[in-house]
BAMAR-282912 format. One line per 8 residues: for each residue x, y, z of C-alpha. Coordinates in nm, 2 decimals. Layout:
REM residues N
X:Y:Z ~ ...
***
This chain:
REM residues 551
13.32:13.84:16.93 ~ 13.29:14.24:17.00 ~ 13.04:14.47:16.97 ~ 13.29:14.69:16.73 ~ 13.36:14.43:16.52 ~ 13.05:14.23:16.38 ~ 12.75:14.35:16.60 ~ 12.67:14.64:16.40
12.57:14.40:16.15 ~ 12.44:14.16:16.35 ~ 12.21:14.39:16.50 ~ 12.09:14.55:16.15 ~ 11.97:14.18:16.06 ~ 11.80:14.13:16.38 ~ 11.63:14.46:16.45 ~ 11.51:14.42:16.05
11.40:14.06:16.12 ~ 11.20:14.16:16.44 ~ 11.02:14.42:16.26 ~ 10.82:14.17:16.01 ~ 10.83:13.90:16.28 ~ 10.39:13.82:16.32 ~ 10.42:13.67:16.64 ~ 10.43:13.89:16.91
10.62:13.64:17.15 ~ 10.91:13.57:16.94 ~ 10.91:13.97:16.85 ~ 10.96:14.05:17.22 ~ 11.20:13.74:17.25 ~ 11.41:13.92:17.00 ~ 11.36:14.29:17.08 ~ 11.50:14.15:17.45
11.85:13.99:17.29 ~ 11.85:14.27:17.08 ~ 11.85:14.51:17.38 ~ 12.11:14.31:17.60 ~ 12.34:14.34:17.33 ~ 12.29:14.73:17.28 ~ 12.38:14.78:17.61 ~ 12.72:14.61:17.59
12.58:14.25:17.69 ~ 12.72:13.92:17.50 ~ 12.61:13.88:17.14 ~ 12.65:13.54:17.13 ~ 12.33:13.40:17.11 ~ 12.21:13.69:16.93 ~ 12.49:13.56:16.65 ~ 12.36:13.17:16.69
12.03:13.28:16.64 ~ 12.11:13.41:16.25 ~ 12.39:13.16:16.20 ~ 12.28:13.09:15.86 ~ 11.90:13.01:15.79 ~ 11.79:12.64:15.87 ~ 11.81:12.38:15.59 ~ 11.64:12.15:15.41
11.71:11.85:15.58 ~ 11.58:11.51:15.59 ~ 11.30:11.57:15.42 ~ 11.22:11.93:15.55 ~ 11.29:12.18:15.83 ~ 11.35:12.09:16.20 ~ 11.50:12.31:16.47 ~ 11.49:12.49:16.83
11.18:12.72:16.86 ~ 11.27:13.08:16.88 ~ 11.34:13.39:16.69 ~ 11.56:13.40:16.44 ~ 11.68:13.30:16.07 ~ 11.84:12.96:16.23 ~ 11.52:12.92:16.52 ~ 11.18:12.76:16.43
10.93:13.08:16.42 ~ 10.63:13.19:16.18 ~ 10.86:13.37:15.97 ~ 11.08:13.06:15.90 ~ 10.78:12.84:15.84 ~ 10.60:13.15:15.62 ~ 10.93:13.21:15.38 ~ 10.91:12.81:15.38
10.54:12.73:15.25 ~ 10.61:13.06:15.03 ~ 10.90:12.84:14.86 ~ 10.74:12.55:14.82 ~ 10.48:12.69:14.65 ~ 10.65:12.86:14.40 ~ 10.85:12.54:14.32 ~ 10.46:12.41:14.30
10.37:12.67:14.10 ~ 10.71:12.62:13.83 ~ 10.64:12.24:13.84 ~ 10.33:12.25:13.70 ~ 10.08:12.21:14.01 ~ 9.94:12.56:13.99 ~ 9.60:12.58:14.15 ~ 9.62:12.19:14.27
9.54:12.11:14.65 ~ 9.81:12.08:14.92 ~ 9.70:11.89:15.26 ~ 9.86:12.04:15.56 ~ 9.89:11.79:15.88 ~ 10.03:11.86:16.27 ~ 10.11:11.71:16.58 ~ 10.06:11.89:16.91
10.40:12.01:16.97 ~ 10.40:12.40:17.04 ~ 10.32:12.59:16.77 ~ 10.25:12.30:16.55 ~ 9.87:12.42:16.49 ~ 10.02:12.81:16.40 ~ 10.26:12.70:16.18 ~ 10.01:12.47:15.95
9.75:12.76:16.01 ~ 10.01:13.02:15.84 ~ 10.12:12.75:15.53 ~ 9.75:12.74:15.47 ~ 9.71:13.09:15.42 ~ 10.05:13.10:15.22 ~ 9.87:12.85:15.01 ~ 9.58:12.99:14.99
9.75:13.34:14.90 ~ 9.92:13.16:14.64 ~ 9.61:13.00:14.45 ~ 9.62:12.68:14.58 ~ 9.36:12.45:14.78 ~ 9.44:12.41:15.12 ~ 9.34:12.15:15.35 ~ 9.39:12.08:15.69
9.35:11.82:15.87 ~ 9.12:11.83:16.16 ~ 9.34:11.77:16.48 ~ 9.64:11.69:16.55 ~ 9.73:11.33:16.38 ~ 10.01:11.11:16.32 ~ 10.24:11.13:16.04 ~ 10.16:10.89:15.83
9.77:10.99:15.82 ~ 9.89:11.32:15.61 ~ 10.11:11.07:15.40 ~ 9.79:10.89:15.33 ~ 9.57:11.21:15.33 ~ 9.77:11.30:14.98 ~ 9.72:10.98:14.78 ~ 9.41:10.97:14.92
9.26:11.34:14.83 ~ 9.50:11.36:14.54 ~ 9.69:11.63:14.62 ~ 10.03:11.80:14.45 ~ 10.22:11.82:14.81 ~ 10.15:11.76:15.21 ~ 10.33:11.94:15.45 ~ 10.29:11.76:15.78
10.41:12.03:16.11 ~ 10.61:11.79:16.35 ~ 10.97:11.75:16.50 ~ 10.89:11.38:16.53 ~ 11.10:11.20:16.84 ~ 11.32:11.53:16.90 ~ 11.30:11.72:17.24 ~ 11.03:11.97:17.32
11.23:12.28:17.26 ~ 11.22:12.18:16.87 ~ 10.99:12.18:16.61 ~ 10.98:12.06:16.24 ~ 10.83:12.07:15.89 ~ 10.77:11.79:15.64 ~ 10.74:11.81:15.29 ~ 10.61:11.53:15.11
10.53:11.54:14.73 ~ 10.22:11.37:14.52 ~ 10.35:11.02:14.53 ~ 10.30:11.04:14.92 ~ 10.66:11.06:14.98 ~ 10.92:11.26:15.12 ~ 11.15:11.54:14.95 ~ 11.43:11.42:14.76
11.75:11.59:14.58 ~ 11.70:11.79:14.36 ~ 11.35:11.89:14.48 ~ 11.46:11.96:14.86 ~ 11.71:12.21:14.67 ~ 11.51:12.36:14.42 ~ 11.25:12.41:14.69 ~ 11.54:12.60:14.94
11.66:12.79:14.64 ~ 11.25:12.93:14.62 ~ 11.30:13.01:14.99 ~ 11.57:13.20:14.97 ~ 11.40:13.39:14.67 ~ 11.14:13.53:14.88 ~ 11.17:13.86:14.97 ~ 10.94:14.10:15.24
10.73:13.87:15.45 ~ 10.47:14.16:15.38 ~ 10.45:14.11:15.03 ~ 10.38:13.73:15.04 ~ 9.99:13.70:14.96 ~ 9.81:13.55:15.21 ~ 9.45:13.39:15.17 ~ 9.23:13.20:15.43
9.31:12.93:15.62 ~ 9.18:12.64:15.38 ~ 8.90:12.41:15.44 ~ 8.92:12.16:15.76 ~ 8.94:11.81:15.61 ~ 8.64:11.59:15.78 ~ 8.66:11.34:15.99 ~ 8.58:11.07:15.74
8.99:11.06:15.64 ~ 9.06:10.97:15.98 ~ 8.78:10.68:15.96 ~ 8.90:10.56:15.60 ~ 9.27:10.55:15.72 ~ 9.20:10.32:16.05 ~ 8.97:10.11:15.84 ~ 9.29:10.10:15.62
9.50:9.96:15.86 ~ 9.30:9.74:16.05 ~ 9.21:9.54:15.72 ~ 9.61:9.49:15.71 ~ 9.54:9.21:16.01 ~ 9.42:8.83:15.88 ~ 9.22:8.65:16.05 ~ 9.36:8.48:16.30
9.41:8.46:16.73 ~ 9.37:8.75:16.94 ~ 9.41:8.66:17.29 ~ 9.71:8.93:17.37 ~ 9.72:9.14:17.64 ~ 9.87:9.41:17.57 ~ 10.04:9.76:17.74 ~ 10.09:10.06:17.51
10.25:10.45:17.51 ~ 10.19:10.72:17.28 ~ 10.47:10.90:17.45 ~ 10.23:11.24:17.51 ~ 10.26:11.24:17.13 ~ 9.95:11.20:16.88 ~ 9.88:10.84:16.88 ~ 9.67:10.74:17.10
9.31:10.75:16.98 ~ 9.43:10.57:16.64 ~ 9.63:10.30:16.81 ~ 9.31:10.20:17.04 ~ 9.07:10.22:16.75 ~ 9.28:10.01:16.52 ~ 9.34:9.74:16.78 ~ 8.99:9.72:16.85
8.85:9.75:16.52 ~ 9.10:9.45:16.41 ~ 8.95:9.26:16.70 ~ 9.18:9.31:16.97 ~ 9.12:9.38:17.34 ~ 9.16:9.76:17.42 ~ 9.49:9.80:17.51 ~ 9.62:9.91:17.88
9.76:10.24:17.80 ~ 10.00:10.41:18.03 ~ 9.76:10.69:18.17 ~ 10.13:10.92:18.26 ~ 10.16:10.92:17.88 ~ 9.85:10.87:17.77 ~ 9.73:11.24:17.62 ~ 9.89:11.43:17.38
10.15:11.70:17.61 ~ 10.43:11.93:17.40 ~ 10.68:11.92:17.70 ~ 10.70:11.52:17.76 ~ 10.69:11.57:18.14 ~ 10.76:11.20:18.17 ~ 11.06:11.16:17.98 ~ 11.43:11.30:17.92
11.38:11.26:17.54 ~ 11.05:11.15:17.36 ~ 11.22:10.89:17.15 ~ 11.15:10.51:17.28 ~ 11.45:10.43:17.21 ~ 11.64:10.66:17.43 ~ 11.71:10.48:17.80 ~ 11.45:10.54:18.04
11.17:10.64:17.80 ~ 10.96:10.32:17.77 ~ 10.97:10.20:18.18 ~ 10.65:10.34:18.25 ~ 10.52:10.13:18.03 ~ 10.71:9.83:18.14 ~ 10.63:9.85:18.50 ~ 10.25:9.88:18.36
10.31:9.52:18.19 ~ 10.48:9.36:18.46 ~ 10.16:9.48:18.67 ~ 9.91:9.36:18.41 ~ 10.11:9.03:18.29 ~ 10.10:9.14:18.01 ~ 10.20:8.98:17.68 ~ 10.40:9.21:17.48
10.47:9.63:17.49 ~ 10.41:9.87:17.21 ~ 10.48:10.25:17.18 ~ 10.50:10.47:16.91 ~ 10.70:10.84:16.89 ~ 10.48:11.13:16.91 ~ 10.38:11.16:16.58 ~ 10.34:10.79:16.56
10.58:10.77:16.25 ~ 10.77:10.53:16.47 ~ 10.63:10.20:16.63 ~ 10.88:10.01:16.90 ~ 10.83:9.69:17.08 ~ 10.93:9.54:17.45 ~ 10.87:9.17:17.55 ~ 10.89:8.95:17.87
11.21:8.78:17.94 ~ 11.38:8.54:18.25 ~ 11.58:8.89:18.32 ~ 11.25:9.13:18.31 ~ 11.11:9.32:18.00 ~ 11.33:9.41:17.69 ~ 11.32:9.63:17.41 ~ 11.39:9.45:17.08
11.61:9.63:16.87 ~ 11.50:9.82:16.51 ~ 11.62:9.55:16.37 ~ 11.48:9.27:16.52 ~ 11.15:9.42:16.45 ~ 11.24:9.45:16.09 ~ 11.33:9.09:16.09 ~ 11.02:8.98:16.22
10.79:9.18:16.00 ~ 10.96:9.08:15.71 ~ 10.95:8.70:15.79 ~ 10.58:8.75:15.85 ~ 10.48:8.93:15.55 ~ 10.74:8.67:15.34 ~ 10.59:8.37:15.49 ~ 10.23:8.48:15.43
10.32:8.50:15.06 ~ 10.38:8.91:15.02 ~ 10.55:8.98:14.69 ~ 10.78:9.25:14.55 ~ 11.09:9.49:14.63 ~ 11.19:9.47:15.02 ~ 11.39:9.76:15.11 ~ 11.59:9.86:15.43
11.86:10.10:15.49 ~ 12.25:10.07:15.44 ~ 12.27:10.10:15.86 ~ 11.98:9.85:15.90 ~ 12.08:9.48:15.94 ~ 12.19:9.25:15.61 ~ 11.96:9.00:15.74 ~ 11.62:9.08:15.53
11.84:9.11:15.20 ~ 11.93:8.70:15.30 ~ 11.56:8.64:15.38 ~ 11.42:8.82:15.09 ~ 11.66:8.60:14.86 ~ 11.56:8.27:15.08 ~ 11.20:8.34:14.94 ~ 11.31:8.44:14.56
11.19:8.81:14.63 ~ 11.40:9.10:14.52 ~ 11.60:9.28:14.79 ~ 11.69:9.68:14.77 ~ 11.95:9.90:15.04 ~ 11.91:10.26:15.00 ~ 12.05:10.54:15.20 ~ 11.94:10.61:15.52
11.61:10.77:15.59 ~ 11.22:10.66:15.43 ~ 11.26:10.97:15.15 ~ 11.52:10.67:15.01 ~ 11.33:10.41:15.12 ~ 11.03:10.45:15.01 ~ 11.15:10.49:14.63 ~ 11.28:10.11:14.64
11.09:10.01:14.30 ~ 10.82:9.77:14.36 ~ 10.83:9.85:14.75 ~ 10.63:9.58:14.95 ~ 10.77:9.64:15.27 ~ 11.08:9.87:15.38 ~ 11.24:9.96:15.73 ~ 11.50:10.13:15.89
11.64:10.04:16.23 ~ 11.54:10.34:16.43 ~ 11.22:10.19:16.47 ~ 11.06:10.29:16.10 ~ 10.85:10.05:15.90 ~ 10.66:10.08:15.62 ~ 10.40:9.75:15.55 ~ 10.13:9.95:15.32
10.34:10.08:15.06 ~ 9.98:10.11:14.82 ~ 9.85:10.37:15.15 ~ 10.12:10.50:15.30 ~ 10.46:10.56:15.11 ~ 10.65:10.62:15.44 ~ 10.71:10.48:15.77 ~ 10.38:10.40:15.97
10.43:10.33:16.35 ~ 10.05:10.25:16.37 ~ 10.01:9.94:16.08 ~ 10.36:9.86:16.18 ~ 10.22:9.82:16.58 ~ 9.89:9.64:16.48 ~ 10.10:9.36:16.24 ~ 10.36:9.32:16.52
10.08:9.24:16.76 ~ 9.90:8.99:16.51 ~ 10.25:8.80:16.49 ~ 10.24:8.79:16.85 ~ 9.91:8.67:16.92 ~ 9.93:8.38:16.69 ~ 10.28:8.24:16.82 ~ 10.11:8.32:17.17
9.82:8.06:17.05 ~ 10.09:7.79:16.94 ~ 10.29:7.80:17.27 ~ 10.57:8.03:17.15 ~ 10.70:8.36:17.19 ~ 10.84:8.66:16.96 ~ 11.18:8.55:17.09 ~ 11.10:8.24:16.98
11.03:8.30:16.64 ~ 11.37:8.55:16.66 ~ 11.57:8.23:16.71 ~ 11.42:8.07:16.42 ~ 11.52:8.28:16.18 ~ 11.88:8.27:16.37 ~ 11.89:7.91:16.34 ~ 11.81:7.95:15.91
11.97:8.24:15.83 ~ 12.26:8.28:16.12 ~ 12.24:8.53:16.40 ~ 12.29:8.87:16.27 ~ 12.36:9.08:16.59 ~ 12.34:9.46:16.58 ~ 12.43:9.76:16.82 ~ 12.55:10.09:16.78
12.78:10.40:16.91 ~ 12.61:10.72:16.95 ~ 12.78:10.99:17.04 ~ 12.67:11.38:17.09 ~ 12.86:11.61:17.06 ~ 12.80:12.01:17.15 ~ 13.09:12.10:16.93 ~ 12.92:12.06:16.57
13.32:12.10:16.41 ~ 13.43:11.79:16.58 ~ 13.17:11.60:16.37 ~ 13.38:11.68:16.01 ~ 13.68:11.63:16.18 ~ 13.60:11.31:16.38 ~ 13.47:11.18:15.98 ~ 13.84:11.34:15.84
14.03:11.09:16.08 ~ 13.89:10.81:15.97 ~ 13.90:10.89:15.63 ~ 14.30:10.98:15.70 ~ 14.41:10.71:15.93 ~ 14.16:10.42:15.89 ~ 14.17:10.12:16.12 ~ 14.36:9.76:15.98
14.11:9.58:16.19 ~ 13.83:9.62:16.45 ~ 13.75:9.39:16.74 ~ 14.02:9.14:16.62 ~ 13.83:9.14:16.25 ~ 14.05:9.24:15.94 ~ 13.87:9.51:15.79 ~ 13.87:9.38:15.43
13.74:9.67:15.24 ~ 13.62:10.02:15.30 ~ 13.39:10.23:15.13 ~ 13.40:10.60:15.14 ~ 13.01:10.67:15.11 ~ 13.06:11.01:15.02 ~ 13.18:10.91:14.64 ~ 12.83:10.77:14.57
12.82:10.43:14.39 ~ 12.57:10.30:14.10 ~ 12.35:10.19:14.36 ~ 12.39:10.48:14.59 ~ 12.36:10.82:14.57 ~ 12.68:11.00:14.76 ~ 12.61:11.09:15.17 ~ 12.86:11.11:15.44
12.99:10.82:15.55 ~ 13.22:10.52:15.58 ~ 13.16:10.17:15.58 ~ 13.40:9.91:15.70 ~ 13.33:9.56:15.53 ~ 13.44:9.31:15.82 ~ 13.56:8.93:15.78 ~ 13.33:8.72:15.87
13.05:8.90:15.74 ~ 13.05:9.17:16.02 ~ 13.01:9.56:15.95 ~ 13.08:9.95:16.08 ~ 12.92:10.22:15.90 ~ 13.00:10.56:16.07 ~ 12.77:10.87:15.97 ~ 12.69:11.21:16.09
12.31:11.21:16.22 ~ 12.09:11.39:15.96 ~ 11.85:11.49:16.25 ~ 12.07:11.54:16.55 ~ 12.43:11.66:16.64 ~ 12.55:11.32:16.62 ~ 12.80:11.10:16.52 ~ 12.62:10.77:16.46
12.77:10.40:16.43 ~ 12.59:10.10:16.32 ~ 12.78:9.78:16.41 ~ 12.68:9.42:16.31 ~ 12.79:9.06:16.32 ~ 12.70:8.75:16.21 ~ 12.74:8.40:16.43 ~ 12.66:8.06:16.22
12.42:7.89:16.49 ~ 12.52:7.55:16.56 ~ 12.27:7.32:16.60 ~ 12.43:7.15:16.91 ~ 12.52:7.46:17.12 ~ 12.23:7.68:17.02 ~ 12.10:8.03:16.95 ~ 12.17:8.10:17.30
12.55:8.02:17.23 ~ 12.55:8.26:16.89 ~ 12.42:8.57:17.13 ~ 12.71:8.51:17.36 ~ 12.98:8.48:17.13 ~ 12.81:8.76:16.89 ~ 12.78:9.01:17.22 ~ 13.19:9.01:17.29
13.22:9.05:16.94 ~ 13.03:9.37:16.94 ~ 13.14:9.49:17.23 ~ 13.51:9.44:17.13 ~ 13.44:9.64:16.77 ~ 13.27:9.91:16.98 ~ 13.60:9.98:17.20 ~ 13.82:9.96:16.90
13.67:10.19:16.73 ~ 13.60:10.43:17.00 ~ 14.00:10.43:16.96 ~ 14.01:10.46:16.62 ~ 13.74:10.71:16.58 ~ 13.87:10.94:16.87 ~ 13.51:10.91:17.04
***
């Protein structure tokens, strides 16, 4: 790229962006790219930074703070609440209440101050809640105050350079097609930043919503044991003080909590990624456990949307996977008598679909991601592997890392006060329903074109078999089916039960493959056997299709 050719343009764009830009840092940010290029310096990330405008994603906006049409600024999130209420205002919500939530990420607290004052501008209520909070506190908050949308201000699990925006309607749930693109269509619609009305910044929500949604979830737990000791992370994110409270309030001991992670910090000092399930992420807390003994780990995501879960074993502390939670929360909430709809994604295990049919309840896959999820009708319980449950669909129509944390240690503590362990009750529902055994393939890539392409080859040349399993069908996700709206993808049905699905991440430059297999358990050799034989199973599809997939 030359000056000559496409940065006259370029800088028209930028110099008219930075001159309604309201935040002096990311004006001066700008003005400074703007000046290297003028005198004859690379315009490269000047041209990254207005690559196209950020999307509506899974379920909002999410991207790297900075300046610029594709960055995470005030004038992103501005032309954003701007769009979304118009599309409030056409749908018939005129004047109605919108409650605005945010984590403590930078800039989360600016960004929900400035969709207040969009709302405001625009006639409706807003309300804020009082701090920074977890996720699903705004998805309750909505129900809960009856409100026409929620907008909660967080990137979630993503790195610290990045910041997000959720957009949840009425119901409590996330954006769906076609509102996501009716919203963006609003968005683009808007024209000066200086002619969007502005009003005040809303009315601060009290306290009293924190109180009633704790006291929601700790009347989740039954009666029942408590002796667990127990080590727990927030991850520097926002769940702290709700985790502790809820524990306690359902009759727990106060948790140890890692003190390195313990308050809320927006650059994660202690960790490569703040996502527990990236390597590395959750050992302060494990070396905490194996100091205190303690019976079982938990940790949630910064914005505590996410709940994940580490146990004792002969070979030190493990995380169990996604799915392994899902399968335990689901047996628990089946066995205590729990009826209706349970839902999990298309790249979560077929395990709870088998369980949910053992017990005569009605079993639902969706696409990936809670906005799917959580419309499963008749949802009693719903989860995705990457560490998202939902166990209060009447509360909170998302994923909840917090209920999700408090039920997982209730399981624990009552097979704790019959001798047993959560790996215990794992092999149980091996030895009923067969060992389902999941892993996956992530790969990154800093190319975003090889993503398509990598999708293209396997959609051109497909693989006979993987792992020395005939692949015996394939289905090209992106066709959409009765029970599934179209998304990109490919899933390879396996013999023997086993399955590949291969999808672009919808949060991360990603190519993403879920991998599973099921082992009958014989009653003679044991679960232990099934893992064994399930593990070079898995690891023989994953090399295969690194072949097949070019990875």
């Amino acid at each position: 790229m030359t000056e000559a050719s496409t940065a006259p343009d370029l800088l028209t764009r930028a110099r008219a962006w930075a001159a309604e830009d309201p935040d002096p840092q990311t004006k001066a940010e700008l003005e400074q790219v703007i000046s290297d290029v003028e005198t004859g310096g690379d315009p490269s990330d000047l041209a990254h930074r207005f690559a196209g405008t950020l999307e509506f994603g899974t379920a909002g906006l999410r991207g790297a703070l900075g300046a610029g049409s594709n960055r995470m600024n005030r004038v992103v999130v501005t032309r954003a609440a701007a769009g979304l209420a118009a599309y409030l205002q056409d749908t018939g919500h005129r004047g109605g209440s919108v409650v605005i939530g945010y984590d403590a990420r930078h800039n989360s607290d600016v960004f929900a101050r400035d969709t207040a004052e969009v709302m405001t501008g625009a006639g409706f209520k807003a309300l804020v809640l009082p701090r920074p909070l977890p996720t699903p506190l705004l998805a309750f908050a909505i129900r809960e105050l009856g409100c026409a949308a929620g907008v909660m201000v967080t990137a979630s699990h993503i790195p610290p350079q990045d910041n997000g925006y959720k957009v949840y309607l009425g119901d409590g749930s996330q954006i769906v097609p076609p509102a996501d693109r009716e919203i963006a269509a609003r968005i683009d619609a808007v024209g000066a930043l200086a002619d969007v009305p502005r009003g005040n910044t809303g009315t601060s929500v009290r306290e009293e919503i924190v109180d009633n949604y704790l006291d929601t979830v700790a009347d989740l737990a039954t009666d029942g044991p408590r002796d667990l000791t127990i080590v727990y992370t927030p991850l520097h994110g926002v769940g702290g003080t709700s985790v502790v409270q809820v524990l306690e309030t359902a009759g727990f001991d106060a948790p140890h909590v890692v003190a390195q992670q313990e308050h809320p910090d927006p650059d994660f000092p202690t960790v490569a990624f703040p996502n527990p399930e990236e390597s590395g992420a959750m050992d302060l807390a494990m070396a905490l456990a194996a100091q205190k003994s303690a019976d079982i780990v938990v940790a949630n995501d910064p914005d505590a949307d996410r709940c994940a879960v580490a146990v004792p074993g002969a070979h030190g502390w493990r995380m169990l996977s996604g799915d392994e939670v899902g399968a335990l929360l689901g047996h628990h909430l089946l066995s205590t008598g729990r009826t209706g709809t349970y839902a999990n994604s298309i790249v979560s295990s077929s395990l709870l679909g088998k369980m949910a049919e053992a017990a005569g309840q009605p079993h639902e896959e969706t696409l990936t991601g809670f906005k799917w999820i959580s419309r499963a009708p008749g949802l009693t319980f719903g989860y995705e592997e990457a560490l998202g449950y939902c166990v209060d669909p009447e509360h909170v129509l998302d994923k909840d890392g917090v209920s999700a944390l408090l039920l997982v240690c209730e399981i624990a503590a009552r097979a704790k006060s019959e001798g047993r362990t959560l790996d215990d009750l794992l092999d149980d529902i091996a030895a009923e329903h067969g060992l389902h055994a999941t892993d996956q393939l992530s790969v990154r890539f800093d190319d975003l074109t090889a993503i398509p392409a990598t999708m293209q080859r396997l959609r051109n040349t497909p693989p006979g078999s993987l792992g020395g399993l005939a692949v015996e069908r394939i289905d090209d996700l992106s066709e959409g089916s009765a029970a599934l709206p179209p998304t990109d993808g490919l899933r390879f049905a396996l013999a023997g039960g086993a399955r590949v699905i291969v999808r672009p991440s919808g949060t991360e430059p990603k190519v993403k493959c879920y991998l599973e297999v099921v082992v009958r358990v014989d009653p003679e050799d044991g679960v232990g056997a099934a893992r064994i034989a399930a593990a070079g199973r898995l690891d023989a599809i994953k090399g295969d299709l690194r072949i097949a997939a070019g990875l």
